[in-house]
N, C-alpha and C positions, 0 to 999 in steps of 0.2 A: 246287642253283643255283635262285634265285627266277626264277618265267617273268616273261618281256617281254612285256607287255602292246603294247608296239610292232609286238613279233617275231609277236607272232601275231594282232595284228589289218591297219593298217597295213603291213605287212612283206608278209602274205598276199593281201590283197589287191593290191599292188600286182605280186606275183609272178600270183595267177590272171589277173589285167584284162590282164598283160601277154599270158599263153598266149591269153589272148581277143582278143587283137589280133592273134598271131600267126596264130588258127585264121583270122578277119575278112580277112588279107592272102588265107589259101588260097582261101577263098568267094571274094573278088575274081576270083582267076586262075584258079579253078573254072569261072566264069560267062564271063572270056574264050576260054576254051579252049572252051566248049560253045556261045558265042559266045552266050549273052543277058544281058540288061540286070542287076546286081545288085541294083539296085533292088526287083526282084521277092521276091528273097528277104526283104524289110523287112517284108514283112506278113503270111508265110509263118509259120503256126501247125501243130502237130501234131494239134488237134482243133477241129471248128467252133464249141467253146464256149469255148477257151483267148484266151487276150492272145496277139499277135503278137508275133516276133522282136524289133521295136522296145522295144517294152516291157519286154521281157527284158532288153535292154542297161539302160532305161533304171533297173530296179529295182535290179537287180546294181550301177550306181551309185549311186544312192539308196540303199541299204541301208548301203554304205559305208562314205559321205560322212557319213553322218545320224550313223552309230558314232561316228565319229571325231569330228566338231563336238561332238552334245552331252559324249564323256568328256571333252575338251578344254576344253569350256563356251564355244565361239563359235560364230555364228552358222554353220551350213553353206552354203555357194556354193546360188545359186536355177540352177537351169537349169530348163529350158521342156521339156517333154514332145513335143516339136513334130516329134522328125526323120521324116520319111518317108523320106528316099533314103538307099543306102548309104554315100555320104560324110558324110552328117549323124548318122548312128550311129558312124561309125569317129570323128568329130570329139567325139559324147559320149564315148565310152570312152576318149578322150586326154585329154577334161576330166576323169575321175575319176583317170585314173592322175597326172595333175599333181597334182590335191590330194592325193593320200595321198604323192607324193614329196614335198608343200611341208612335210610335216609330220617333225619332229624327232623323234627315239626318246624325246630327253628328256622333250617335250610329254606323251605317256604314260605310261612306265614310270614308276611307284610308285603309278599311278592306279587300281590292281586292286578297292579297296576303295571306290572312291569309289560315293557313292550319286547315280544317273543316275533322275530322275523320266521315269515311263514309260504311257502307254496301255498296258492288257492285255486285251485281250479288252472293251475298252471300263472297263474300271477302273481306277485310277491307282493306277501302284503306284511303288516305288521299288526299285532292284536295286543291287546292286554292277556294277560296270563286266565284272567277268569271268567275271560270270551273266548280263549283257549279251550279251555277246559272244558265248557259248558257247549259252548255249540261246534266244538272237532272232535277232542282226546274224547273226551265220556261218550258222543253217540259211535265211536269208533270202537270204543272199546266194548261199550255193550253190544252193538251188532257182532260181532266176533264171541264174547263171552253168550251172549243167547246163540246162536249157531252150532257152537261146540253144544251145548245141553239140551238145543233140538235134535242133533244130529243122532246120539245119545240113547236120547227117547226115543227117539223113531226107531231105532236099532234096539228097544228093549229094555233097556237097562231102567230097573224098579225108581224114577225118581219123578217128582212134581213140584210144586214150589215153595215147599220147605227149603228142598234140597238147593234151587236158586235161588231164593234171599237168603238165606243161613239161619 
């Protein structure tokens, strides 16, 4: 059986971003039970030279979104780097999971070959869509999506890995 470029790009993502929203609901009801602001955990890093929590969401969407747009060959949605609070991150990560639901299995599968021009390391190169995928978008997207659920955990919130694989 030929893979689904759908199945395993769009498909995945839209199942991880969901578990990320899932774990997002816990932090919520984590911070009321211990009774402080969520907020706090938005800028909450593992190390003093790392990107914050926010940036995590926001990459894990951007990694994507950016997959999906250029195999598809449209423009990707512009979102703003901007949230601070915990509602304005849970509000990005419903912006990524709508784009990859607005997208149709058809729009991808048979695209495995397609060739996707790419930055690499600062050169331009050109890839197939499922050398894309495998060795940029996905290890991009999961360093960002585990980051945000380490970040998470280290700061308390009751989750393991149920809660990251679904």
């Amino acid at each position: 059986m030929p893979i689904s470029l759908y199945a395993s790009s769009a498909g995945v993502f839209i199942r991880m971003l969901s578990n990320l929203e899932a774990i997002l609901a816990k932090a919520e009801a984590y911070a009321a039970e211990r009774k402080f602001n969520p907020d706090v955990l938005v800028a909450s890093r593992l190390a003093p030279d790392m990107n914050p929590f926010s940036f995590q969401i926001q990459a894990a969407t951007d990694r994507s979104k950016l997959f999906v747009a250029r195999v598809i060959g449209q423009p990707a949605p512009g979102w703003e780097d901007t949230e601070k609070t915990f509602a304005e991150v849970k509000e990005r990560l419903q912006k990524g999971l709508a784009y990859h639901r607005s997208i149709a299995q058809a729009d991808l599968d048979g695209l495995e070959d397609k060739l996707i021009p790419l930055k690499i390391r600062g050169e331009d190169v050109q890839w197939p869509a499922l050398k894309y995928l495998l060795e940029n978008a996905m290890p991009n997207f999961y360093f960002h999506y585990t980051t945000a659920y380490a970040i998470l955990r280290h700061n308390g919130v009751p989750v393991g890995k149920r809660d990251f694989t679904g």
